[in-house]
C-alpha positions in Angstrom: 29.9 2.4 14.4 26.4 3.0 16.2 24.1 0.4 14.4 20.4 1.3 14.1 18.8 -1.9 13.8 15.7 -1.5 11.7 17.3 2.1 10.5 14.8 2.8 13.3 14.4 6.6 14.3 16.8 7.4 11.5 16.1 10.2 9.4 17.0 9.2 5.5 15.5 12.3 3.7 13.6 15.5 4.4 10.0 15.9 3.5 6.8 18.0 2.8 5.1 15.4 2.0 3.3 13.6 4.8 3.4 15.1 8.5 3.0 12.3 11.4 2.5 12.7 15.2 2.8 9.5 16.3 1.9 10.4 19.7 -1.4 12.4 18.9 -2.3 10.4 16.4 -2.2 13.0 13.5 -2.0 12.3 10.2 -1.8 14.8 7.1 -0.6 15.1 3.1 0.9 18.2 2.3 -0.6 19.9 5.4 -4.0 19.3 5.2 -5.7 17.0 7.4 -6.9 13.2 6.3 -10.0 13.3 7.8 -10.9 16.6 5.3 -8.8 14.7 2.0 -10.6 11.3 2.8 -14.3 13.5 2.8 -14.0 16.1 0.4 -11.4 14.7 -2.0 -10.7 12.4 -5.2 -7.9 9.9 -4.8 -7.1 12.1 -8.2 -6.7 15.4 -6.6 -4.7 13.5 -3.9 -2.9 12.2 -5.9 -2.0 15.9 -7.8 -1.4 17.5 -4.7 1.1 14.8 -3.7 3.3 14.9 -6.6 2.9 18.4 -7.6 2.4 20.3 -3.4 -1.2 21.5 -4.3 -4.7 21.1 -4.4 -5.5 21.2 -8.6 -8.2 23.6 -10.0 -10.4 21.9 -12.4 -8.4 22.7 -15.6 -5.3 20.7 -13.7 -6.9 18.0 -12.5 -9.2 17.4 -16.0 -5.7 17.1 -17.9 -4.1 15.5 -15.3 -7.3 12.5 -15.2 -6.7 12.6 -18.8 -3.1 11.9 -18.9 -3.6 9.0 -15.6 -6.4 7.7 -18.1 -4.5 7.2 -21.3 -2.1 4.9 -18.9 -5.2 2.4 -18.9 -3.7 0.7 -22.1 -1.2 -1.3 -20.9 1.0 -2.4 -23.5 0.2 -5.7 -25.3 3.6 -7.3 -24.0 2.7 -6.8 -20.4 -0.8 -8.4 -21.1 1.1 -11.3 -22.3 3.2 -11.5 -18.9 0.4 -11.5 -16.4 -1.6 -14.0 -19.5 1.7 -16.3 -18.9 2.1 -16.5 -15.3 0.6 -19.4 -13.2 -2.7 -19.1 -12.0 -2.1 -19.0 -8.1 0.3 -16.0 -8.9 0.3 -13.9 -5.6 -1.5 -10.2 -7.3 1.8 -8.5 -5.9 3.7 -10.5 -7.8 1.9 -10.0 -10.6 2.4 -6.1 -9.8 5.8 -6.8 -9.5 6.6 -8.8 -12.8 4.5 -6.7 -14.9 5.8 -3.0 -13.6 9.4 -4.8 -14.3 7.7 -5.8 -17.8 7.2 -1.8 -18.0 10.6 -0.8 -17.2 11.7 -2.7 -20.9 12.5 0.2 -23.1 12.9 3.1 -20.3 16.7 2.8 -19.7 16.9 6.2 -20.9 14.2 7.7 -18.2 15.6 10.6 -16.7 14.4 12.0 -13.2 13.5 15.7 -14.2 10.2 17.9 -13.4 9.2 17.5 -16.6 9.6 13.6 -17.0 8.0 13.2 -13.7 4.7 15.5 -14.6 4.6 13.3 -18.0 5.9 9.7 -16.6 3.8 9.9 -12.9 0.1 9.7 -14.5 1.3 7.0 -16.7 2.2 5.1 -14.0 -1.1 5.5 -12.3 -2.9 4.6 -15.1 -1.1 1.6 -15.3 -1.3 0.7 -11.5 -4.9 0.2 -11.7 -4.6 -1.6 -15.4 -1.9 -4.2 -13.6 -3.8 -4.5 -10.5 -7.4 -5.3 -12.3 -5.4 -7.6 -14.9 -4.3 -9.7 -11.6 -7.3 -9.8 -10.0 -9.1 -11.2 -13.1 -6.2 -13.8 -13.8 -6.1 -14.9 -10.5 -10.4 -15.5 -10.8 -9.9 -17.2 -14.1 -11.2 -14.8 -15.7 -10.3 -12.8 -19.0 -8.7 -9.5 -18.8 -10.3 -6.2 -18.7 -8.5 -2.9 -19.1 -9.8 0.0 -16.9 -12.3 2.6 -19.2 -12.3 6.1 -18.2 -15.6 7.2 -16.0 -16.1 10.3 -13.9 -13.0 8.6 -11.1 -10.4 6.3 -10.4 -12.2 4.0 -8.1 -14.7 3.5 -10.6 -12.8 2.9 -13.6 -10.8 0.4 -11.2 -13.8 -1.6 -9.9 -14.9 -1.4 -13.0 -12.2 -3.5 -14.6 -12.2 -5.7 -11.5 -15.7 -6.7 -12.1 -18.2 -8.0 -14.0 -22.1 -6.0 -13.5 -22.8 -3.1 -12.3 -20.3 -1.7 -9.0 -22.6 0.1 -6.8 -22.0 4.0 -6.2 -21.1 2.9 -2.8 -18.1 0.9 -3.8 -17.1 3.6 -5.8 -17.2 5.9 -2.8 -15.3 3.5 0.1 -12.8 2.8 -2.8 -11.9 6.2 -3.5 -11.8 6.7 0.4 -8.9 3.7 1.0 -6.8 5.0 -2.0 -6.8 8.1 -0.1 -6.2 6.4 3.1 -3.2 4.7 1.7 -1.6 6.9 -0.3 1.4 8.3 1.5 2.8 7.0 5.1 6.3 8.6 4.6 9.1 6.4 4.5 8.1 2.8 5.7 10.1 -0.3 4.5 8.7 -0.2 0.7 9.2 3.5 0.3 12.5 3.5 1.3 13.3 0.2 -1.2 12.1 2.3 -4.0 13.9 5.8 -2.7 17.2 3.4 -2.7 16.6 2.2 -6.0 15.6 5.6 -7.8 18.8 7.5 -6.0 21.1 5.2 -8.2 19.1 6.9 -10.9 17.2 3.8 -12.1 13.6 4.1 -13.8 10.3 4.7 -12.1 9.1 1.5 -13.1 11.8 -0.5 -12.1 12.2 1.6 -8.8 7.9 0.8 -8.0 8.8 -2.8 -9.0 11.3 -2.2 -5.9 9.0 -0.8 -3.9 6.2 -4.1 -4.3 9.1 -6.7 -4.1 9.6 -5.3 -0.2 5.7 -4.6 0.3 5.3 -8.1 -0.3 7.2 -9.3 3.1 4.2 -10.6 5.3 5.9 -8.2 8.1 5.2 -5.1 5.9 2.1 -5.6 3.7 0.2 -8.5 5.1 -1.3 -7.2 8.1 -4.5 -6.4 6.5 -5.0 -10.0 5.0 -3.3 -11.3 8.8 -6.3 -9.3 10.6 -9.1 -10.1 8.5 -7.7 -14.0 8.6 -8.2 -13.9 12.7 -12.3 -12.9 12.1 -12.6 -15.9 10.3 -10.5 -18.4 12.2 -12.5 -17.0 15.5 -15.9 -17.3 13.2 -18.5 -16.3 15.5 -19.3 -13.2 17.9 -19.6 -15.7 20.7 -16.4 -17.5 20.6 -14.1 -14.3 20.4 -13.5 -14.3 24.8 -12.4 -17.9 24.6 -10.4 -17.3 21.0 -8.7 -14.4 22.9 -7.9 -16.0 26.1 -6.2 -18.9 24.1 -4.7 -17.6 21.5 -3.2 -13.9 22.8 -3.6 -13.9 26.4 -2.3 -17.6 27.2 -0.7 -18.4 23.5 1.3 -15.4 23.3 0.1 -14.9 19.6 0.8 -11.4 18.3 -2.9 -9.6 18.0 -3.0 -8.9 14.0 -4.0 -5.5 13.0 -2.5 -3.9 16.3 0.2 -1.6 17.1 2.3 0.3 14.9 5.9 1.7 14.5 5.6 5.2 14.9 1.8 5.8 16.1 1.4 5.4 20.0 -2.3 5.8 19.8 -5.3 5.1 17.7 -4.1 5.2 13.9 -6.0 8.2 13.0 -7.4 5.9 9.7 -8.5 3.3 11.2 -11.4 4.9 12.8 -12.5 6.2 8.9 -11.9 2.7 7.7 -13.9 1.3 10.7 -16.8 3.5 9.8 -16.6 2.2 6.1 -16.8 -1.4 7.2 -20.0 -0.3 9.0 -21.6 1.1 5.7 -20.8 -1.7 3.5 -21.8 -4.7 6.1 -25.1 -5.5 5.2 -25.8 -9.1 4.9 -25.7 -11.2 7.8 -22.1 -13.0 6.7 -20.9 -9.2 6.8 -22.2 -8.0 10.0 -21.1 -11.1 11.6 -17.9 -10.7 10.8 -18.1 -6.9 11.7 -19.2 -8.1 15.0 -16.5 -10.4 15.9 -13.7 -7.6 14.7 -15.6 -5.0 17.1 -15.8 -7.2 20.0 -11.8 -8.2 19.2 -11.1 -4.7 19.4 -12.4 -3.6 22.3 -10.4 -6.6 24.6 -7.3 -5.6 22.1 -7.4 -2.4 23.9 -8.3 -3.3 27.3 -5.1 -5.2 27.3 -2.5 -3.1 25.2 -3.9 0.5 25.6 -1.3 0.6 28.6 1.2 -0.6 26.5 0.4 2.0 23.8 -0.2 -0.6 21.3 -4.0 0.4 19.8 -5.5 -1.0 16.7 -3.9 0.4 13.3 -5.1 0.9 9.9 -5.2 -3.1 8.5 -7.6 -3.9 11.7 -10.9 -3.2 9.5 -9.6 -1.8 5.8 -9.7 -5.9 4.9 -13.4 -5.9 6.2 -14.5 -2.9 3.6 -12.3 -4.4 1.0 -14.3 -8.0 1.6 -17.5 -6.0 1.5 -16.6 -4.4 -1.8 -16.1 -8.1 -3.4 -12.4 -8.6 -3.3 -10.8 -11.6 -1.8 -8.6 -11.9 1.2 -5.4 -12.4 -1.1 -6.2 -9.1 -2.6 -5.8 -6.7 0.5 -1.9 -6.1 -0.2 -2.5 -5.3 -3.8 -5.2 -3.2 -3.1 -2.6 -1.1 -0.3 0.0 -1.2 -3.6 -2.3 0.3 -5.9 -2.7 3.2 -3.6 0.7 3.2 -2.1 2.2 3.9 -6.1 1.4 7.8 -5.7 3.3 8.3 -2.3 6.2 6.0 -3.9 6.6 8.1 -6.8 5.9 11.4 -4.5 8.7 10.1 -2.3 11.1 9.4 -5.4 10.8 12.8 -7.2 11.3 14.8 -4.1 14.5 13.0 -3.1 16.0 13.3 -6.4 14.8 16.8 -6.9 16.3 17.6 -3.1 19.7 16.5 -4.6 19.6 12.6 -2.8 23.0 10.8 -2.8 23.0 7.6 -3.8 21.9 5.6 -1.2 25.3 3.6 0.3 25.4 2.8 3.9 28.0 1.1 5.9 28.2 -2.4 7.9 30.3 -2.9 11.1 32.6 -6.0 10.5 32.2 -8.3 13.0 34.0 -11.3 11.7 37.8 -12.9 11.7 40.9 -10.7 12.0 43.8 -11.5 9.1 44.2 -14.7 8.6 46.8 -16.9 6.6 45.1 -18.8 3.4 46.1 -22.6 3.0 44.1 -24.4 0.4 43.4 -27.7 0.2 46.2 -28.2 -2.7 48.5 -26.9 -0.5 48.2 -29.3 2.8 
């Protein structure tokens, strides 16, 4: 058998969901561009036209934010699993143990158009709920479930934090949940398509999805990148940090290169601009500084290779600006990521996926003759 290692450049399912060009750097959801869905859009309507293949008019999407709103409750059981868990939880696996929590009680869940339409904004609802509650555990402080406000982003921040959240937050928030949303079928999407072809529950197949998001080789690149700013620390030493660490120490350059684009990730350059709108304080433009200057050897030296900066290299710098801390970047990528999971999901099922069974070459011994230990 020809093995693919990495299932690289194999082609699992067909899709009209997300459209790639890796080699012109184009990115877009159900045809339209993300540059127009990032400006003109609601990580709501996004979120509509990625489940359901269009853009909603405003009767849709007002019953469609109702039904993602009544998800906002999470059930008092799953309150009591996030209450229970240690304090220095990782927040995805918080995600992970509470959308498992959720899955109690759906072993009859059947994968139908009408299920999905009912079950998808539930999930949604309870995304940001699960997400908040884990931030807030992991601060030490007490739990706040999402309210319902004119978006998403704001109900989210919202239930994140305590004060007023600037209209500003509200904005770059909605922006990265539209960033994130879909990215076809990397290693977490394809852990919940496998689960959800054996027919198991949307909740149980998300839970998938976060248990492989949270490999460091998968969701951490955002937290990896932002970690290099600060271990550099200042504009001036980021020649000698480079020099040492990548050019002479061989140390991968976090926040570069990607597996399919072989050019500038087209959302890097909107999350880029973001981090320049929300750095204001010295701390912030500091750090902005040292990321820009990072960049621009980054490219000197790997442009030939085709290896450019990706989306992670500055989304952890708007999230940090926004008030969230560095172990909240993956969570914050999950919380987006649940719509293109669940996009993914109901159109393989709905395309009439087979359950998901691939094969392994056998490598090891030929026949052999068994003599225990009794038996000697």
């Amino acid at each position: 058998m020809e093995i693919s290692n990495g299932l690289e450049d194999v082609c699992i399912k067909n899709t009209a969901l997300t459209f790639i060009d890796g080699e012109k750097g184009v990115l877009r959801y159900r045809g339209y561009g993300i540059k127009d869905l990032v400006e003109k859009c609601s990580y709501e309507e996004v979120s509509f036209l990625m489940l359901f293949g269009e853009l909603p008019d405003r009767k849709e999407l007002a019953q469609f934010t109702s039904d993602i709103q009544k998800g906002y409750a999470l059930p008092e059981f799953t309150r009591r699993v996030i209450s229970s868990l240690p304090d220095d939880s990782d927040a995805l696996s918080v995600f992970e143990t509470a959308f498992a929590s959720l899955s109690c009680g759906e072993d009859g869940f059947v994968w139908s158009r009408e299920n999905i339409a009912r079950k998808a904004p539930e999930a949604l609802g309870r995304a940001s709920a699960v997400v908040a509650a884990a931030f807030r555990h992991m601060v030490d402080k007490e739990m706040k479930m999402p309210v319902p406000t004119d978006s998403y982003a704001g109900s989210f921040l919202n239930a994140c934090f305590d004060g007023d959240v600037s209209r500003q937050s509200v904005t770059v928030m909605n922006r990265a949940l539209v960033l994130y949303a879909d990215h076809e079928v990397p290693a977490s999407t394809t852990a919940a398509i496998v689960s959800c072809s054996t027919l198991s529950d949307m909740y149980s197949s998300i839970a998938a999805a976060v248990a492989a998001l949270k490999g460091p080789l998968h969701g951490g690149a955002a937290e990896a990148a932002y970690a290099q700013f600060e271990d550099i620390g200042s504009p001036e030493n980021v020649d000698s940090w480079f020099q040492k660490n990548v050019v002479e120490g061989r140390r991968r350059l976090m926040g570069f290169g990607h597996r399919v684009y072989r050019t500038y990730d087209p959302r890097m350059a909107i999350f880029k601009s973001m981090a320049r709108e929300l750095s204001t304080s010295a701390e912030e433009k500091r750090t902005l500084e040292i990321a820009e200057k990072l960049e621009k050897l980054g490219v000197e030296r790997f442009s030939p290779k085709q290896i450019f900066p990706n989306t992670d290299f500055y989304s952890g710098t708007a999230f940090k600006c926004i008030g969230f801390p560095i172990h909240m970047f993956t969570a914050l990528f999950a919380l987006s990521r649940t719509v293109g999971w669940i996009a993914h999901m109901s159109e393989y099922i709905e395309n009439g996926g087979r359950i998901m069974r691939p094969r392994a070459n056998y490598t090891g011994h030929g026949p052999r003759v068994l003599q225990s230990a009794s038996q000697k």
